[in-house]
N, CA and C of each residue as an Amber inpcrd file, in Angstrom:
protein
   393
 -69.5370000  -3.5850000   8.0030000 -70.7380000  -3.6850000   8.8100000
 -71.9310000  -3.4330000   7.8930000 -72.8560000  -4.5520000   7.8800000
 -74.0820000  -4.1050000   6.8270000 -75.3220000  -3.5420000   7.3450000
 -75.6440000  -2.3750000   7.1360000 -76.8990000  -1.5300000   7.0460000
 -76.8240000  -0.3970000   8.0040000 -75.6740000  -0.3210000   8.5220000
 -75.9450000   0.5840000   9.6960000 -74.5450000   1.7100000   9.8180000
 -74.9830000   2.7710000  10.2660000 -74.1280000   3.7700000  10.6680000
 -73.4770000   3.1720000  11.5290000 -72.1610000   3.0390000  11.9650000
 -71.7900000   2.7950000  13.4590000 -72.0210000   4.1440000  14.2560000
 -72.2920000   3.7280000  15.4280000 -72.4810000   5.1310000  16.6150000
 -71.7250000   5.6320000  16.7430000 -69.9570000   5.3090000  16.3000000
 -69.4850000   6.3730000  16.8740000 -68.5830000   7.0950000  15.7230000
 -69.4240000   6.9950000  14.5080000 -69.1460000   7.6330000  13.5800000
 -70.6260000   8.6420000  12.8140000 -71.6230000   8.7090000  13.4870000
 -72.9130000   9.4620000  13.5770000 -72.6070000  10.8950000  13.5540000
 -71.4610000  11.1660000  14.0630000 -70.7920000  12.3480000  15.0970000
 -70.7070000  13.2430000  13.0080000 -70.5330000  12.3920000  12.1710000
 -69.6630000  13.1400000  11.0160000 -70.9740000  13.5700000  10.5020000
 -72.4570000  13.6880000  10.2880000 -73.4200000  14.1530000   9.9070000
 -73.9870000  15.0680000  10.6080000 -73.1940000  15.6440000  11.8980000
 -73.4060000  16.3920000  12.6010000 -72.6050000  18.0270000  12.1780000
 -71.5440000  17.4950000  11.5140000 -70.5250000  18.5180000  11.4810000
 -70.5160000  18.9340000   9.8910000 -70.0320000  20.1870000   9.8720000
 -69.7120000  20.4040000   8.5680000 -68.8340000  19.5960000   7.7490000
 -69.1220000  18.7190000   7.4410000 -68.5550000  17.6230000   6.7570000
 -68.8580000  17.4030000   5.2560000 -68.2350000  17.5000000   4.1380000
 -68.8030000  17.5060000   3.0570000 -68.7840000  15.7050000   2.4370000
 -69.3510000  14.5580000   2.1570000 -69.4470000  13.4990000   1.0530000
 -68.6450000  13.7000000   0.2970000 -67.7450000  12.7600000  -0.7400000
 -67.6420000  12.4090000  -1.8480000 -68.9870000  11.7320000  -2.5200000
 -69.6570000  11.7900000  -3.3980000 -70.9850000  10.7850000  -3.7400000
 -69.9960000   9.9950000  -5.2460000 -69.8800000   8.9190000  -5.0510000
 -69.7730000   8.1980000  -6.4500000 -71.0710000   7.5360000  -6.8220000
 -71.6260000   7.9690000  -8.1020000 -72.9530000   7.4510000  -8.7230000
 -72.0250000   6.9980000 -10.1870000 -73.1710000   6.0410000 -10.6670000
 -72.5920000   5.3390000 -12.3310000 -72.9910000   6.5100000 -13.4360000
 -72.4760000   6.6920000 -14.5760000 -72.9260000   7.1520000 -15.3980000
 -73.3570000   5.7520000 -16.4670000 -73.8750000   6.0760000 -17.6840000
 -74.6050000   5.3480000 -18.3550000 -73.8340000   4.8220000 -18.9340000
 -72.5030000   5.1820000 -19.1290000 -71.0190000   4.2080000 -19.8740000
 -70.5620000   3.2860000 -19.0080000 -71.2970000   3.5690000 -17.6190000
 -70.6390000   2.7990000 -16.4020000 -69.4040000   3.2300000 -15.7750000
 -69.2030000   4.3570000 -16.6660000 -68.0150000   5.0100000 -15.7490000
 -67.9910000   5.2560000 -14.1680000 -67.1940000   5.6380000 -13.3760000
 -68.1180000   6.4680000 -11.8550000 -68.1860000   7.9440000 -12.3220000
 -68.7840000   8.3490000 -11.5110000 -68.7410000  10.1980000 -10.9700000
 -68.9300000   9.8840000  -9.6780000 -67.7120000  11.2040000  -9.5560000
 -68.1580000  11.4280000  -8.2500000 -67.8830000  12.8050000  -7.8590000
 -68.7210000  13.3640000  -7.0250000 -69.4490000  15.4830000  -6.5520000
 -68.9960000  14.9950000  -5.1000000 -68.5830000  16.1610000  -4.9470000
 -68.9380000  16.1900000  -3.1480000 -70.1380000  16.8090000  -2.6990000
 -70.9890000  16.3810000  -2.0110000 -72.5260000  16.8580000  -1.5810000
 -72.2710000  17.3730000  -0.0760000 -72.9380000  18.1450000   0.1790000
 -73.6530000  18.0320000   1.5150000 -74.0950000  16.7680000   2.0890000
 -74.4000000  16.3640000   3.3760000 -74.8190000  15.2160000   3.6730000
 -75.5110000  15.0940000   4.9270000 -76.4150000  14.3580000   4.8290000
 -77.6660000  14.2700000   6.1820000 -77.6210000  12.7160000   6.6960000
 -78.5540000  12.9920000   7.8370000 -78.6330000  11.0320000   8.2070000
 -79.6640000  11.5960000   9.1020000 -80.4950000  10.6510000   8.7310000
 -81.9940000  10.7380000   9.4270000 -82.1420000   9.4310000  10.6930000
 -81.2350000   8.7600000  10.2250000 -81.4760000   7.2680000  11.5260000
 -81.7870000   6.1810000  10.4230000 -82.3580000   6.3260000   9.5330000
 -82.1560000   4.9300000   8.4470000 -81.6310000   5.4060000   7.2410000
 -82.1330000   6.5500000   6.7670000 -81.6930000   7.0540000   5.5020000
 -80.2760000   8.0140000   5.6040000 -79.4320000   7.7160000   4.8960000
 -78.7000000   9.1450000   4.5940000 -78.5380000   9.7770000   3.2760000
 -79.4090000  10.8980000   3.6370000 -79.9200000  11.6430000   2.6470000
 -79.1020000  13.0140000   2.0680000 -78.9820000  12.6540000   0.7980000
 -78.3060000  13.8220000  -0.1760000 -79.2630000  14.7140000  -0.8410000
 -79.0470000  16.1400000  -1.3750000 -80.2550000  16.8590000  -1.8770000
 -79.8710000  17.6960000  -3.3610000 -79.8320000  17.4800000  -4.3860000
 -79.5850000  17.7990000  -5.4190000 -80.9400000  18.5310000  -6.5250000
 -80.7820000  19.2270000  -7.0760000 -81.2530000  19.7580000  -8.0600000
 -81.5120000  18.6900000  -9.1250000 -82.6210000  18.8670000  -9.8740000
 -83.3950000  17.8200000 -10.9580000 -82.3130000  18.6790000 -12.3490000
 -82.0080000  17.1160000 -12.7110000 -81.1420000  17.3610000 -14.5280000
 -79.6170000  17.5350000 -14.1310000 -78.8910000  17.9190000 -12.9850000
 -77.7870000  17.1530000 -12.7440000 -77.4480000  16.1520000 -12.9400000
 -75.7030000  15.9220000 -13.1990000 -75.6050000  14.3440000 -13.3910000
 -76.0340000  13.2270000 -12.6020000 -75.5320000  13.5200000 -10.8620000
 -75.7320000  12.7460000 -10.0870000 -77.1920000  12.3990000 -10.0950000
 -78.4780000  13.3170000 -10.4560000 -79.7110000  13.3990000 -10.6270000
 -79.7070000  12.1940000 -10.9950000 -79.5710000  12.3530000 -12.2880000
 -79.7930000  11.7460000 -13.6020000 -78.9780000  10.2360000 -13.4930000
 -77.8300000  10.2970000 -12.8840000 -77.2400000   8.5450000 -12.6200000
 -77.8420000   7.9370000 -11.7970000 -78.3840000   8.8410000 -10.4820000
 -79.2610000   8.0030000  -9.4880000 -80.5850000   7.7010000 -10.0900000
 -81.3230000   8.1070000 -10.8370000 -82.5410000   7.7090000 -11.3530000
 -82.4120000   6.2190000 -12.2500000 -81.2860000   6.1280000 -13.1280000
 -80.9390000   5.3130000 -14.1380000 -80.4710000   3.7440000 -12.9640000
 -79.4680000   4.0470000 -11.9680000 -78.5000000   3.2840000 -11.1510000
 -78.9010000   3.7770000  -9.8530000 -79.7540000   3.0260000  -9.0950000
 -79.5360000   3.3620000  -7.6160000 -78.7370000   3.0230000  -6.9690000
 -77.1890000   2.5220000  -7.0930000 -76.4600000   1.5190000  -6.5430000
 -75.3030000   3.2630000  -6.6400000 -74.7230000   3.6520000  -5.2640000
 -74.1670000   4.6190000  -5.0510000 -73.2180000   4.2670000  -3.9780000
 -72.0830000   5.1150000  -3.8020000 -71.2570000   4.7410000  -2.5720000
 -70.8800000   6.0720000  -2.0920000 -70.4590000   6.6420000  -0.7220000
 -69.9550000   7.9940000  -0.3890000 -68.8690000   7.5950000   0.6910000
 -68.0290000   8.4760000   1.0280000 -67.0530000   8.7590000   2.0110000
 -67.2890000  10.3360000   2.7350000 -67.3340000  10.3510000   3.5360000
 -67.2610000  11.4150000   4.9650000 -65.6670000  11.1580000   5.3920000
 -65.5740000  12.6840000   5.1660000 -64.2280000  12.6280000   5.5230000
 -64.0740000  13.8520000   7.4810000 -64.3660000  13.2650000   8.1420000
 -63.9130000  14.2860000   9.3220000 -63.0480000  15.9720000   9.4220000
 -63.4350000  16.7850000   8.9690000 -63.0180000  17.9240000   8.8880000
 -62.0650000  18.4350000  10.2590000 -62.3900000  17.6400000  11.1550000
 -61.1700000  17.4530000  12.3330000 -59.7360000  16.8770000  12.7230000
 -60.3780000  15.4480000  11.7670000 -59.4830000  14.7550000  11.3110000
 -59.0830000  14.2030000  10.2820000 -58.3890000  14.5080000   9.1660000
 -58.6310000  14.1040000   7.7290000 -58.4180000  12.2150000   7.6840000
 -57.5000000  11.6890000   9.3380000 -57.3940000  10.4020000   8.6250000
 -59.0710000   9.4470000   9.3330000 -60.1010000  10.2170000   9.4240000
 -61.4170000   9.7030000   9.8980000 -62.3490000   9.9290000   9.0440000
 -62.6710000   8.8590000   8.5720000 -63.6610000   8.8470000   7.7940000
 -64.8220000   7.8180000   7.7790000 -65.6880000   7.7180000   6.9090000
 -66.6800000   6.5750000   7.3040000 -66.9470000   6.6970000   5.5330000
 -67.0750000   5.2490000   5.1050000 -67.3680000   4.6220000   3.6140000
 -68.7100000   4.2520000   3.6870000 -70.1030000   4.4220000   3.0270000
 -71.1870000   3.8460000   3.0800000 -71.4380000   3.3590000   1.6390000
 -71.7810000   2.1910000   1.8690000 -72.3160000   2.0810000   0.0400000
 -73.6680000   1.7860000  -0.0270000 -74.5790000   1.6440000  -0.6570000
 -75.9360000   1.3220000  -1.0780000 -76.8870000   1.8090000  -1.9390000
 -78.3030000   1.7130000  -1.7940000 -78.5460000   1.6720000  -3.0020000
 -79.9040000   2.9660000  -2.2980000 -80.2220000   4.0030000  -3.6270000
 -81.1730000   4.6950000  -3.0990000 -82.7110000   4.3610000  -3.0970000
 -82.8580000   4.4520000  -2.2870000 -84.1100000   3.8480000  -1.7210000
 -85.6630000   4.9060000  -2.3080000 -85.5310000   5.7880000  -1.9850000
 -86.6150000   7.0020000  -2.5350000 -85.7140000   7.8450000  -2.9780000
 -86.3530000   8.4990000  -4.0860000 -85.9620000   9.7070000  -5.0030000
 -87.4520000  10.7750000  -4.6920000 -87.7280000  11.6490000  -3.8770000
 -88.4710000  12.7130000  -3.9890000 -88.2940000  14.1520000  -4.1300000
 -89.5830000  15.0950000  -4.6330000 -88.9470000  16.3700000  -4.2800000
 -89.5250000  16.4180000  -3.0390000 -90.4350000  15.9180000  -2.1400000
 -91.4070000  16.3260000  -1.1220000 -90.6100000  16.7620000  -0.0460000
 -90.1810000  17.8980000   0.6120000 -90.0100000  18.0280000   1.8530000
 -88.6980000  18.7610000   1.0060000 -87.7150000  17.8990000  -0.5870000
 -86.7460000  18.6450000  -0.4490000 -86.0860000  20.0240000  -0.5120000
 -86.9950000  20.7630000  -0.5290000 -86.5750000  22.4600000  -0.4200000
 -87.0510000  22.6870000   1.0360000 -87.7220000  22.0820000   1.8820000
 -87.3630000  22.7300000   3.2180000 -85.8860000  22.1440000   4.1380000
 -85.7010000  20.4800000   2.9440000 -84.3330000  20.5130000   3.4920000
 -83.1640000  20.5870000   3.3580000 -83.3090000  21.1580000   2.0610000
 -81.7580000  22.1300000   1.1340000 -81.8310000  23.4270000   2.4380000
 -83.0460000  23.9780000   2.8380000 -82.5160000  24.9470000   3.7410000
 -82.1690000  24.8180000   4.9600000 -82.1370000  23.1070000   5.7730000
 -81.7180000  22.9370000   6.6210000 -80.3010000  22.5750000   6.5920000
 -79.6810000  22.0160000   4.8560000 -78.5010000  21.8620000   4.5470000
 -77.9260000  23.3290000   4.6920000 -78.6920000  24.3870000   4.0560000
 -77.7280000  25.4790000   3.7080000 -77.5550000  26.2170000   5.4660000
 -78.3920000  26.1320000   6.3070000 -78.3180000  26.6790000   7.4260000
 -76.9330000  25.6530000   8.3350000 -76.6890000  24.6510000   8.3320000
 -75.6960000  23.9070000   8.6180000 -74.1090000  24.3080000   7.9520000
 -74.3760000  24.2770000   6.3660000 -72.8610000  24.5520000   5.4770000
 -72.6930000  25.5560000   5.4530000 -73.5620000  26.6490000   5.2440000
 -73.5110000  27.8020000   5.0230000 -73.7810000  28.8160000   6.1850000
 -74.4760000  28.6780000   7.0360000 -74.9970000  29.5770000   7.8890000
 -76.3700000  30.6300000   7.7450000 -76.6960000  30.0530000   7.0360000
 -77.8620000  30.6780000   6.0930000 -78.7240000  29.6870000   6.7480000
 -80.6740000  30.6720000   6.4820000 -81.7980000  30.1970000   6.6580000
 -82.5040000  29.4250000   5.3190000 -81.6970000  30.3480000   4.3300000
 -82.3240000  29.8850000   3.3010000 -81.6390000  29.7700000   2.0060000
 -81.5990000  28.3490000   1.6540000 -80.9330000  28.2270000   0.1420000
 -80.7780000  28.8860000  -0.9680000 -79.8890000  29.7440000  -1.0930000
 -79.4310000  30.4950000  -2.6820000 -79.5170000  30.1330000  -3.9130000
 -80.5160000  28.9720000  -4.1930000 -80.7090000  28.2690000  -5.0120000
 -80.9810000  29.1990000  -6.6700000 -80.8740000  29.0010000  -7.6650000
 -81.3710000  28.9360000  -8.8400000 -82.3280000  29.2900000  -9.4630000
 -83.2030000  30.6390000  -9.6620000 -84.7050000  30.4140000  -9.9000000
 -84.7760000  29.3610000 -11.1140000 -86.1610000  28.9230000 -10.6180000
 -86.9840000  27.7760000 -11.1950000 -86.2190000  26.3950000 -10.9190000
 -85.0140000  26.3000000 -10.2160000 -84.6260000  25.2120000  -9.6120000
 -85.6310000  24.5010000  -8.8980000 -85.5180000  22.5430000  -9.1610000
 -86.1460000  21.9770000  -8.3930000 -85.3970000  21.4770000  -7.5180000
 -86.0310000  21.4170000  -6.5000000 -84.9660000  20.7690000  -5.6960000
 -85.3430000  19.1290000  -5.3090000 -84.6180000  17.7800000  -5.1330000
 -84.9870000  16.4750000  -5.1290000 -84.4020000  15.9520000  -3.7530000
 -84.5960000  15.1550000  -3.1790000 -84.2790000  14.4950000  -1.8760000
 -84.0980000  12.6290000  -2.4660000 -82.5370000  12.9520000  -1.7990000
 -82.6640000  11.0430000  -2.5600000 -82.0840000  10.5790000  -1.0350000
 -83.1530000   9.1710000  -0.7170000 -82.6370000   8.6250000   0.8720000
 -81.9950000   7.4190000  -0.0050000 -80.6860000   7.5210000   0.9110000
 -79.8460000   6.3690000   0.7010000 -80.1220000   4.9560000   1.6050000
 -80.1010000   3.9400000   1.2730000 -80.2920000   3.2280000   2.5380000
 -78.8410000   2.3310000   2.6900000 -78.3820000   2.3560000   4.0410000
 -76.5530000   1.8490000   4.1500000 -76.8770000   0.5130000   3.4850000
 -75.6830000  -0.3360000   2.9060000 -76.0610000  -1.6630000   2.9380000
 -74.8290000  -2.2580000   3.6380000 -73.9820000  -1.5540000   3.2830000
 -72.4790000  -1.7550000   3.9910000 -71.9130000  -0.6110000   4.4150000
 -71.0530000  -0.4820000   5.5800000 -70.2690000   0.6800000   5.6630000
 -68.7270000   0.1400000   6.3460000 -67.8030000   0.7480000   5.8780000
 -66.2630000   0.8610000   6.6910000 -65.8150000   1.7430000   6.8000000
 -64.6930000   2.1770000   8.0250000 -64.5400000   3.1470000   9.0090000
 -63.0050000   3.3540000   8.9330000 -62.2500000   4.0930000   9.6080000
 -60.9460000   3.9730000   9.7510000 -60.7540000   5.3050000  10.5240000
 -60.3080000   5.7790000  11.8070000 -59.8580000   6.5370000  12.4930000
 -60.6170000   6.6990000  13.8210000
């Protein structure tokens, strides 16, 4: 399905659900982190620290893919691939603490002093489902 969440897989950005993120490295290899993960209604947005790899591959390669795996059900998941659309820090440290209040139970991110924190919106271009 191209560009869109299906509705009745919305349910997995709700829950403590952690991403796989596969980004390119510069050999073209993959990487891939498991992130936290958001969905705003067009974007689904990951939040990483500046000078990480994934940082640093999404700046070079916006072309990224993730899996949500259902923490209810391991055989439910949802595949999104696409390409990142904005890379900012604006807004992203008030919403590492809406990540950490979700994963963690916390108000406020345990972050790193002098950590930056970056907001990258994904935009779907394709997604597939299974469970």
């Amino acid at each position: 399905m191209a560009g869109v969440i299906p509705e009745d897989y919305k349910d997995l950005f709700e829950k403590k659900a952690f991403a796989n993120l596969a980004t390119l490295n510069a050999d073209g290899t993959p990487q891939v982190t498991p992130v936290w993960v958001d969905y705003d209604g067009d974007y689904v947005l990951v939040n990483s620290a500046r000078g990480r790899r994934k940082d640093k591959n999404m700046e070079r390669n916006r072309a990224v893919a993730l899996s949500i795996q259902d923490p209810d059900n391991p055989y439910r998941y949802l595949e999104v691939r696409g390409h990142v659309d904005e890379i900012t820090e604006q807004n992203a440290a008030q919403h590492i603490d809406k990540m950490a209040k979700k994963y963690m139970g916390v108000d406020k991110y345990p972050g790193q002093p002098g950590e930056v924190r970056v907001l990258y919106k994904i935009k779907p271009e394709h997604t597939s489902h299974m469970g």
